[in-house]
N, C-alpha and C positions, 0 to 999 in steps of 0.2 A: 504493500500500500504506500510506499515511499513516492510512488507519482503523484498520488491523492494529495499527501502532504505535499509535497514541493510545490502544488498548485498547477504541473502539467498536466492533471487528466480532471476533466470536469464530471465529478462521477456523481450528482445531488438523483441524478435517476442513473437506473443500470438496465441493461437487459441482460436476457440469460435464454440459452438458448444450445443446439445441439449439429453440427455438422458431421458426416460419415465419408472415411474415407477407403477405397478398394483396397481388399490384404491383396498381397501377392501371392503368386501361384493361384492351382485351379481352384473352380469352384466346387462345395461341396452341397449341393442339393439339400433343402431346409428340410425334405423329407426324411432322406437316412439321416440327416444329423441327429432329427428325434428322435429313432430309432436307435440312436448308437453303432448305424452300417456306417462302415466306408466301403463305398465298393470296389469291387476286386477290378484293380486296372487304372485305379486314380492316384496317381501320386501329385509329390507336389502343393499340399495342400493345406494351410497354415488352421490348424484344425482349433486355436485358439480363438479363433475371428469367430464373427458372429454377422448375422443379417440382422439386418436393419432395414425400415423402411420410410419413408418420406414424401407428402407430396410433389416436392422440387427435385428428389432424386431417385424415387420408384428405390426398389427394392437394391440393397447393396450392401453385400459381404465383404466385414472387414472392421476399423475401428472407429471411434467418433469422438472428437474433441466435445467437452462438453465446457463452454466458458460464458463467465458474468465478463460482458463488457461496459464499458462507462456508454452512455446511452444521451449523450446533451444534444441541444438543440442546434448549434451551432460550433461545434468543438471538432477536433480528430475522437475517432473511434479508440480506446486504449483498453488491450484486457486485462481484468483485474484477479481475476481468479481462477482457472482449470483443472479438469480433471480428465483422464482418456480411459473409456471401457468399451467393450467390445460392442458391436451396433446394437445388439440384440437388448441391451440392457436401460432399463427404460429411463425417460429425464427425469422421472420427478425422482426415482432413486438413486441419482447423482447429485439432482442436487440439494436432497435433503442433508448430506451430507457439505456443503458448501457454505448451509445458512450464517451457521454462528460466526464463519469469517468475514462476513459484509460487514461495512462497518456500521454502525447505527446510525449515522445522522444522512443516508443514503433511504431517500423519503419515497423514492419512486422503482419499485421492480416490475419492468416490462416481457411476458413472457407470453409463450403459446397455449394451445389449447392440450400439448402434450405436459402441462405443469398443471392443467387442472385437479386440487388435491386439494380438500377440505382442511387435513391436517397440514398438506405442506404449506398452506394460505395462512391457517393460523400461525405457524413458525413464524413466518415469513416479516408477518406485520405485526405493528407493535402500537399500544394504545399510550395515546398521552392524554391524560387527564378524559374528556369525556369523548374526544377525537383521536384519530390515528397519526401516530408521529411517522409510520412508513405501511404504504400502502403495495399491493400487487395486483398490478394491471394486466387482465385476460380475457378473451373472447370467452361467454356463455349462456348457453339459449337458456332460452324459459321454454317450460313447459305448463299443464295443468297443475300439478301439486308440486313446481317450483318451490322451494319456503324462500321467504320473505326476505331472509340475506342474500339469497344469490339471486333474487329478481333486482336489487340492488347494484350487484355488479354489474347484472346488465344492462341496467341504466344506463350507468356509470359509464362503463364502454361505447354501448349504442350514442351517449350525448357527444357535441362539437368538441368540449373541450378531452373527453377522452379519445376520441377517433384521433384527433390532433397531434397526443400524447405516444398514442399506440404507433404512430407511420414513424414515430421514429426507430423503431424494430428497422424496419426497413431498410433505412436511410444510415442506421448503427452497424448492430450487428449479422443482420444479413448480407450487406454489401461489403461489411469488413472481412468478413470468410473469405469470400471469392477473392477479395485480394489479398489477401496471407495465403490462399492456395499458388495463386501467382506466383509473388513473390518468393514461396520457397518452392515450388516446383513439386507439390506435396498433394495431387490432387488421387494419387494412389499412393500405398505404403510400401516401404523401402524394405522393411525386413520383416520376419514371419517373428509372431509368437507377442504376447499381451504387455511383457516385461519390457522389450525390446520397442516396441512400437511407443509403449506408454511415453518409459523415457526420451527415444527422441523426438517426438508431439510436445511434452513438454518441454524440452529444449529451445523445440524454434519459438516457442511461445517468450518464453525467457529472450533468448538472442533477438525477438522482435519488440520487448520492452526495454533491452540493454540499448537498439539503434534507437529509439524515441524518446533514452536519456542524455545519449551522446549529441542528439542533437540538440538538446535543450541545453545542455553544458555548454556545447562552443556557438549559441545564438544562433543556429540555423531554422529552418521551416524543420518542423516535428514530422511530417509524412513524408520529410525527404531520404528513404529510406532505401526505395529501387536501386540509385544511383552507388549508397554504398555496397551492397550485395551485388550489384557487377563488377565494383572493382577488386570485388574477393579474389 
């Protein structure tokens, strides 16, 4: 959290959220994998990984960065927190695991319809005096026996000033994925096995907040980042 404090990352909202990237070698059929078959004639096959699935990326085996990024209206994109497990393994139980690292005065978590979690909601938010001192913003329908808090959030959501709040997913940390795949050339995985993957996914996370302090340190623009990672 050392950017928070320095004042480089405008983290007052965050979002959180889950990208999946292809294991190497072949594919193992979601079928025999629940069965415990490998079948005779497959090698190759990083039996760690896991499928995963996503509207924006259909079905893919293999592993998934799971990060809280800083989510401002007008700022660079910076992440503040990660975790990497295998696609198959669901968001909210990543990042139940994540909550008590946010810091508290971080009033805004922006997140999908995959964090929908009554408990992970309550963690999440925190009450100050008869109001919420941090709230989590997410897509959810009503139905007929709705109850009455979560016809709330749907207000909440459905109104101008949360639809406003929510495009910043968007505009944050969906559009930061795709360019940290870019940028480190990571849009499949390098090496086989959960251990291995973990660590180097967290790595570039790290080496992609180490260039967004070096440039803060010698005055440069903060997303001038490409430039150094060609002259690697």
């Amino acid at each position: 959290m050392k950017l928070i404090r320095a004042g480089i990352a405008d983290a007052s909202a965050v979002a959180v959220d889950k990208t999946m990237c292809e294991a190497v070698g072949k594919q193992w059929h979601m079928r025999d994998r629940k069965r415990g078959v490998l079948p005779d004639g497959l090698r190759n096959v990083d039996v760690e990984s896991g499928w995963g699935c996503s509207r924006y990326q259909g079905w893919v085996q293999g592993y998934a960065w799971h990060v809280v990024c800083s989510a401002p209206a007008n700022h660079l994109t910076i992440p503040l927190l990660a975790e990497v497990e295998p696609n198959n393994v669901q968001e909210n139980r990543v990042f139940v695991r994540m909550i008590a690292q946010i810091p508290r005065a971080r009033r805004r978590v922006l997140a999908d319809e995959g964090y929908d979690d009554n408990e992970l909601i309550r963690q999440v938010e925190q009450k100050v005096g008869s109001g919420f001192g941090r709230r989590m913003l997410l897509p959810m329908k009503v139905y007929k026996y709705t109850p009455d808090g979560r016809r709330e959030y749907a207000l909440w959501f459905k109104s101008e000033a949360g639809q406003k709040l929510f495009r910043r997913r968007k505009t944050t940390i969906e559009r930061w994925f795709g360019r940290l795949k870019d940028l480190f050339d990571y849009k499949r995985c390098w090496m086989k096995g959960l251990k291995n993957n973990r660590a180097l996914m967290l790595l570039i996370l790290l080496a992609y907040q180490l260039l967004i302090y070096y440039n803060w340190n010698r005055g440069a623009k903060l997303a001038r980042v490409k430039e150094i990672l060609d002259g690697i």
